[in-house]
C-alpha positions in Angstrom: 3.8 16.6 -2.6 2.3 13.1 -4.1 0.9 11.9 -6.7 -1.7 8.7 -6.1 -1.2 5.6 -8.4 -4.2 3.9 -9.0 -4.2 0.4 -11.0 -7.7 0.2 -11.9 -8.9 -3.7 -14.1 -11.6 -2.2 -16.0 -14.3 -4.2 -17.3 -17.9 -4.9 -17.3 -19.7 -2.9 -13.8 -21.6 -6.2 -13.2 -22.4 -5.5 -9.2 -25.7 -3.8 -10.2 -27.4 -6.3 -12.5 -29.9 -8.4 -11.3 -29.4 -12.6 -11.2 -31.4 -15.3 -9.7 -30.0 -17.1 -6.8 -28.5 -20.2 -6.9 -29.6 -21.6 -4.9 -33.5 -20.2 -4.1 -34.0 -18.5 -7.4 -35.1 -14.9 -6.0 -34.5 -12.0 -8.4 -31.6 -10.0 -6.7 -29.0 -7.4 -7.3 -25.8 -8.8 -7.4 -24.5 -6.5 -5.0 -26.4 -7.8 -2.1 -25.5 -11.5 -3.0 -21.6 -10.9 -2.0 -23.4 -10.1 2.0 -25.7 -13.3 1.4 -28.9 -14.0 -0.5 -31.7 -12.1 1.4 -34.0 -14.5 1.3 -32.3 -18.2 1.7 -29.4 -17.0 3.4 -27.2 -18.3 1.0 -23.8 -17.1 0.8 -21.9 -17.3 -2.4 -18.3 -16.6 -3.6 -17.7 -14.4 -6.1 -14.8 -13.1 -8.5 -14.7 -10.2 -10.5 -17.0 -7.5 -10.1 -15.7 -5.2 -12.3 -14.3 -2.3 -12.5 -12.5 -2.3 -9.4 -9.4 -1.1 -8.0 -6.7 -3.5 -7.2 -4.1 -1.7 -5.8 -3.1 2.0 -5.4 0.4 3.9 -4.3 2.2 6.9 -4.1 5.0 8.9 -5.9 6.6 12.2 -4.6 5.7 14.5 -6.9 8.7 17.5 -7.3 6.4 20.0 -8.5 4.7 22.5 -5.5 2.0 25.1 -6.1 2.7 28.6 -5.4 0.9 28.6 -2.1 3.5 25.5 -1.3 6.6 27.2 -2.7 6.5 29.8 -0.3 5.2 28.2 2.7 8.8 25.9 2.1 11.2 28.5 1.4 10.1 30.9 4.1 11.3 28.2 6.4 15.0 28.4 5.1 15.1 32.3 4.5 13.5 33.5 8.0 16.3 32.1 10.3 19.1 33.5 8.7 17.9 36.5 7.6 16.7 37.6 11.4 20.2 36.0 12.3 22.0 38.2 10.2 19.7 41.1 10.4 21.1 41.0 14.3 24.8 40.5 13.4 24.5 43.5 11.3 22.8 45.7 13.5 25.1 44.6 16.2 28.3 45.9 13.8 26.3 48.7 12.7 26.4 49.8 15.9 29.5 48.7 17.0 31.1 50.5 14.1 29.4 54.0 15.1 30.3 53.8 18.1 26.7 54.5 19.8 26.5 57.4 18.0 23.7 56.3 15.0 21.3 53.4 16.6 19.2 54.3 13.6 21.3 54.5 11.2 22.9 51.1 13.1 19.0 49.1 12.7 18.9 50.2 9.3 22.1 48.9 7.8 21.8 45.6 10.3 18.3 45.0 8.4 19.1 45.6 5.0 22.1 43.8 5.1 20.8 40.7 6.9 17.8 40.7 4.4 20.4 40.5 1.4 22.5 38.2 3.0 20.6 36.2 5.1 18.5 35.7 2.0 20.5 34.4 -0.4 22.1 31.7 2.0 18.6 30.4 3.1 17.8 30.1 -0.3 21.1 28.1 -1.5 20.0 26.0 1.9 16.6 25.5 0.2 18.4 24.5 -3.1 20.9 22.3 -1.8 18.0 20.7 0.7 15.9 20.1 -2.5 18.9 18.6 -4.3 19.9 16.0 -1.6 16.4 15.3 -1.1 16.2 14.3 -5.2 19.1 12.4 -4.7 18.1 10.4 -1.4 14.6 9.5 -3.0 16.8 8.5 -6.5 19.2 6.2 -3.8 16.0 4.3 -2.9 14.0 4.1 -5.9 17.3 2.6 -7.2 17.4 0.0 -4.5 14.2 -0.8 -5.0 14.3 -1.7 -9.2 17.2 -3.3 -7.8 15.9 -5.6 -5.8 12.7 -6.1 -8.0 14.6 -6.2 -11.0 13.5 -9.8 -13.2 10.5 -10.3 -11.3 7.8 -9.6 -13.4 9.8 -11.9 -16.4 10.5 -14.9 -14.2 6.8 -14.8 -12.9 5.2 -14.7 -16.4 7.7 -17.4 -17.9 7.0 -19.3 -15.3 3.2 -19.1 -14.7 3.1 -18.8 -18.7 2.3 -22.4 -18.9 -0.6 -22.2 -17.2 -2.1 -19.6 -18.8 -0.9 -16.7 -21.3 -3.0 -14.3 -19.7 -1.8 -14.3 -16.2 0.2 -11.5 -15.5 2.5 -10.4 -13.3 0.9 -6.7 -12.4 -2.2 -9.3 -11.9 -0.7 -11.2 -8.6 1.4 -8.2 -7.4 -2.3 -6.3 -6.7 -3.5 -9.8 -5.3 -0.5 -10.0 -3.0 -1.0 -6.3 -1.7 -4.7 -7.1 -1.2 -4.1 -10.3 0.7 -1.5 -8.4 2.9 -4.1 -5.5 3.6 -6.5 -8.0 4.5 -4.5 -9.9 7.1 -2.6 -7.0 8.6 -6.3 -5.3 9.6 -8.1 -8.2 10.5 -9.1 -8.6 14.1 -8.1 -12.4 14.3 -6.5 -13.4 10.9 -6.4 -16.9 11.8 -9.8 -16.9 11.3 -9.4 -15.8 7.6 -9.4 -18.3 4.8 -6.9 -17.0 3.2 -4.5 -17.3 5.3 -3.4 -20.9 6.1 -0.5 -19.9 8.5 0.6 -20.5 12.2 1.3 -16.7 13.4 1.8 -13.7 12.2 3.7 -10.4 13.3 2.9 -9.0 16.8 4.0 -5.5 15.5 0.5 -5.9 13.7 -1.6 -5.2 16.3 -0.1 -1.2 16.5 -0.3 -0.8 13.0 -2.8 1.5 11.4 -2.1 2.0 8.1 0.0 0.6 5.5 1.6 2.3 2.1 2.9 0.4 -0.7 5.8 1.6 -2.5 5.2 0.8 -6.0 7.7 -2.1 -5.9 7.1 -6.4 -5.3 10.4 -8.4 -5.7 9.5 -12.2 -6.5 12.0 -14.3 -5.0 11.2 -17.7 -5.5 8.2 -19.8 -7.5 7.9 -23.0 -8.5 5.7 -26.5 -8.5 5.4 -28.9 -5.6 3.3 -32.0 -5.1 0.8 -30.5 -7.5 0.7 -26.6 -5.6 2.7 -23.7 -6.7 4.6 -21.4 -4.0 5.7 -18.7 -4.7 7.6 -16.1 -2.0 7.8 -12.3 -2.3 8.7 -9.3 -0.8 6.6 -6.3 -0.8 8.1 -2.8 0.0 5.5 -0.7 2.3 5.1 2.5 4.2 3.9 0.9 7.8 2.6 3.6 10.0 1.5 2.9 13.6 0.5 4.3 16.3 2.6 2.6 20.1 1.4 4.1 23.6 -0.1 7.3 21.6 2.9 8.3 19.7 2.8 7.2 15.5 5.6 5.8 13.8 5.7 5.7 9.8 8.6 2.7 9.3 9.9 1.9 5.4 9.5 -1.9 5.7 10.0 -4.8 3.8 7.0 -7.3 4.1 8.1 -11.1 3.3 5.2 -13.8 2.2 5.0 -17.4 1.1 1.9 -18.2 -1.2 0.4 -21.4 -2.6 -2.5 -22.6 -4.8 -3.1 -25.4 -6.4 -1.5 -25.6 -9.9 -4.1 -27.4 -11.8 -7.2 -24.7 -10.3 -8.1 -22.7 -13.4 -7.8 -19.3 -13.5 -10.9 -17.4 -14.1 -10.8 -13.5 -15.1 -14.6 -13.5 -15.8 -17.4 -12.7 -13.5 -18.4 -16.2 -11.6 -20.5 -17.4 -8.7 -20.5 -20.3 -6.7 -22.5 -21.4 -3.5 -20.2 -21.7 -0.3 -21.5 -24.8 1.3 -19.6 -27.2 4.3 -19.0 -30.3 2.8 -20.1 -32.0 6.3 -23.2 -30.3 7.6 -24.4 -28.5 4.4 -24.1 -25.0 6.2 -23.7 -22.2 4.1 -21.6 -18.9 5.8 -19.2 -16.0 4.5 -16.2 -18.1 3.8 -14.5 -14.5 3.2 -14.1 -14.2 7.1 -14.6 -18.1 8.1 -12.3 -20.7 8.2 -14.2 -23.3 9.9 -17.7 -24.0 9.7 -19.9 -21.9 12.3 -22.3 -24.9 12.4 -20.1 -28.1 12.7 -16.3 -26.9 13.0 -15.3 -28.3 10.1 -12.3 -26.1 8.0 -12.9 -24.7 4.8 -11.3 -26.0 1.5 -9.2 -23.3 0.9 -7.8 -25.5 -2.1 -10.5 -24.2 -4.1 -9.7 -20.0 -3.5 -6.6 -18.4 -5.1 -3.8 -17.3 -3.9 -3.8 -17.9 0.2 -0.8 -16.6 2.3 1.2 -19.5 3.5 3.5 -17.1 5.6 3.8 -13.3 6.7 6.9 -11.6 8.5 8.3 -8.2 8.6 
């Protein structure tokens, strides 16, 4: 019934090489530097651990297996072929006059069978049809409304840097959404810099994104870019023990400082409080756990200014 989109960065698989700690020197794989350095305690942030996947969707696929096929057309040719198996029979019988029940269950079945058959399947075809044309109505809306976004975002970020992309910041919007949306206290994150965000949040349980981010606005302001999107999801969640799968519209307001480099190589850097020192998983921080004091989030990325559904 779907097919899974996957946008997979490929690159070097660097998460499994060794490298000496920053910071103590100690021989360790890189994967178990991103949860700290085992022996100082360090924690570091990193970018790029390739391969990875940055984003993934789905499509309806049209196409059913055999097993499928029937399964969904037995639904549409049962009801009316019992229905008219018993309007048959009934004028069958009628028509004898109660002299031939057999003859009456014989004709009411074949008939009904013929009948009742070929109208459940034109209902299958003409179901199939309209639901073609209902998914076409909202892919269209969709292109629609996303329609320039990927040109206006690469003419516009082009000046600071041909190899930013636009597919590149639609995969780190989804991500940052993701990450927000299931975090117990998001106003703990980093990455987001906001006041508040949805209530609706706390119900949801899983989120689908439709293939499609509509950029409405970027541009440059006291020395940070903003830009504000929309991103089209599949929000499913679950209120008082009944689940709910809502097509929604999910509107954000990013920033990041325009004159931060962008780096699309592998990189680590010690996280450190610029008051006490301290070093903590600024991924899931945004204050100090030893003096209070708030994380730069200046130096990350993208960070969400803003989220409402």
């Amino acid at each position: 019934m779907y097919q899974t989109v996957t946008d997979v960065i490929s690159g070097v698989h660097v998460d499994d090489d060794y490298y000496c700690c920053p910071n103590c020197g100690a021989n360790v794989r890189i994967a178990q530097l991103v949860e700290g350095c085992p022996y100082c305690g360090t924690f570091f942030k990193m970018s790029e651990l390739y391969p990875k996947v940055s984003n993934y969707y789905f499509l309806r696929d049209c196409g059913r297996t055999e097993k499928e096929l029937k399964s969904e057309i037995s639904k549409f040719l049962v009801p009316p072929i019992l229905g008219f198996s018993v309007f048959y029979t009934l004028t069958f019988f009628v028509g004898q006059s109660h002299k031939n029940i057999l003859l009456a269950l014989i004709g009411g079945v074949i008939g009904g069978i013929l009948s009742g058959g070929f109208l459940g399947y034109i209902l299958w075809a003409f179901s199939k049809l309209g639901s073609l044309f209902w998914d076409a109505g909202k892919s269209v809306k969709l292109l629609t409304n996303m329609a320039g976004s990927s040109k206006n975002f690469n003419n516009f970020m082009g000046r600071y840097g041909s190899e930013i992309s636009f597919e590149y910041f639609q995969s780190k919007v989804i991500s940052l959404i993701k990450v927000i949306a299931f975090s117990d206290d998001p106003n703990e994150l980093p990455i987001f810099i906001g006041d508040t965000v949805p209530s609706s949040l706390r119900d949801l349980i899983d989120m689908e994104f439709r293939g499609a981010l509509a950029l409405r606005k970027i541009y440059e302001e006291n020395g940070k870019i903003y830009a504000v999107a929309d991103a089209y999801m599949n929000n499913i969640y679950e209120v008082n023990g009944v689940v709910k799968k809502k097509e929604e519209t999910v509107n954000v307001v990013l920033e990041r400082k325009a004159d931060m480099p962008f780096d699309f190589s592998f990189s680590i850097k010690k996280i450190q409080c610029r008051q006490c020192a301290g070093s903590f998983d600024a991924t899931k921080n945004r204050t100090c756990p030893f003096c209070g004091t708030p994380y730069d989030t200046d130096d990350l990325d993208w960070v969400v200014k803003s989220i409402r559904i």
